[in-house]
Every structure is written in C-alpha cells, then in structure tokens.
C-alpha positions as CSV (number, residue, x, y, z in Angstrom):
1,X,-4.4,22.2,-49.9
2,X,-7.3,24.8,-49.4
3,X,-9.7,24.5,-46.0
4,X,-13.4,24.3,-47.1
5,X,-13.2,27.9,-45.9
6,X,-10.2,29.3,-48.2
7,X,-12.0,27.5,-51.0
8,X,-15.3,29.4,-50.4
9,X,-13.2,32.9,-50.3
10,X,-11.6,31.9,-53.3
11,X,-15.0,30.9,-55.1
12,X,-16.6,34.1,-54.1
13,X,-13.7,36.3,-55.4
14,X,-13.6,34.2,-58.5
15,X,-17.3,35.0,-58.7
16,X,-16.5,38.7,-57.9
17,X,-13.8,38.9,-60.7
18,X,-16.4,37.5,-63.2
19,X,-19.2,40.3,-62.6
20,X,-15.9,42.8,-63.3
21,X,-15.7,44.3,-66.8
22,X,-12.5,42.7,-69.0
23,X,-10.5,46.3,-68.1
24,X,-11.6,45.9,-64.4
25,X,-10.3,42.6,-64.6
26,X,-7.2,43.4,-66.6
27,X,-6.4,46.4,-64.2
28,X,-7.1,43.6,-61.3
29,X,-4.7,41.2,-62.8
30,X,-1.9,43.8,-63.1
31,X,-2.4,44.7,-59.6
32,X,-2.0,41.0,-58.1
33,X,0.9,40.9,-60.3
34,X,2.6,43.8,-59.2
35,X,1.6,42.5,-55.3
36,X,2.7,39.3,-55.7
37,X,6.3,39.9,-56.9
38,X,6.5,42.9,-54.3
39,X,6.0,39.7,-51.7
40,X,8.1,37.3,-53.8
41,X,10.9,40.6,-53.2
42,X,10.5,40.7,-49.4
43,X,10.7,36.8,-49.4
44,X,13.8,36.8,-51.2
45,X,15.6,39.9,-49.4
46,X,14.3,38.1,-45.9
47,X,16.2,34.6,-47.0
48,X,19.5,36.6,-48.1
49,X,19.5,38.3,-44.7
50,X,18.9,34.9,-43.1
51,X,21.9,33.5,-45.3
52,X,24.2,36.6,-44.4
53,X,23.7,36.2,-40.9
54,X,24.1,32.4,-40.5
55,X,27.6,33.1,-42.7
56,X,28.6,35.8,-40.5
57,X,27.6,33.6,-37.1
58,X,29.4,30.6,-38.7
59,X,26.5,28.2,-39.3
60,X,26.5,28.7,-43.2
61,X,27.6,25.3,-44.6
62,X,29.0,24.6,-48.0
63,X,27.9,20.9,-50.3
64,X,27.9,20.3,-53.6
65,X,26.0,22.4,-56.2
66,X,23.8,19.2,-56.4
67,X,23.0,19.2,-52.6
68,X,22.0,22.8,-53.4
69,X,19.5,22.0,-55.8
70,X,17.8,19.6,-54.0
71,X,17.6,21.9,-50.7
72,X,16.3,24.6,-53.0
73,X,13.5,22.5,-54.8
74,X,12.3,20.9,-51.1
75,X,11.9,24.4,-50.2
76,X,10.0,25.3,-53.1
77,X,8.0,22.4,-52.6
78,X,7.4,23.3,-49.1
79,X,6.4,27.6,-50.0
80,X,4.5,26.5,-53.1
81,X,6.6,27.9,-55.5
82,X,6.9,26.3,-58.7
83,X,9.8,24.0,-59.5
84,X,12.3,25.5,-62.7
C-alpha cells in the first residue's frame, strides 16, 4: 500500500510521463524494463546465495514440492511479485 507521499511521487511522474512524446515514453518504458529485470537478477542471484549458504551451513531443509509452492507464493505475496 502507497503512503500519501509515494502516491504523490507517483502522480507527479505519471503526470511527467504524460507531457513526454510517445518515443520519449516508449524509450522510458524500455528503460524501466531493462531496470527492473536487472533488479528482479540481483534478487534472484542474492536468494540462490542465501540458499547455497544455508545448504552448505546445514540449515537447508527439504518438504514436499507442495510445501514449496506455498512457501514460494507467501513470499511472493510478501515482495509483491505476482503470483504464476
């Protein structure tokens, strides 16, 4: 949920975005693409060191594929990430 703060940023930048021309905004949108899957990389990378070192220090622990799922999509839940 976005603070009465985040949601003024976000109005402005919307508003920002609009003055653009379509290429400006295209360009833009290509850019916040590119961003956000460079950050979706370093997520990623940062949990399989996490899992590599709880494996190697003993603390990984094994369930069913089910258990999985349900840990994965709580933790989607919780970054924000959409559910598959």
């Amino acid at each position: 949920m976005m603070t009465t703060t985040q949601t003024s940023l976000y109005q402005k930048a919307l508003e920002a975005v609009k003055a653009l021309s379509l290429e400006a905004q295209k360009d833009l949108i290509e850019t916040l693409n590119n961003r956000f899957n460079l950050r979706q990389r370093q997520q990623f990378l940062r949990e399989i060191k996490e899992v590599q070192a709880e494996y190697q220090s003993g603390q990984f622990k094994f369930g069913s594929v089910s258990t999985f799922l349900e840990e994965l999509d709580n933790r989607e839940t919780l970054v924000g990430l959409p559910n598959h």
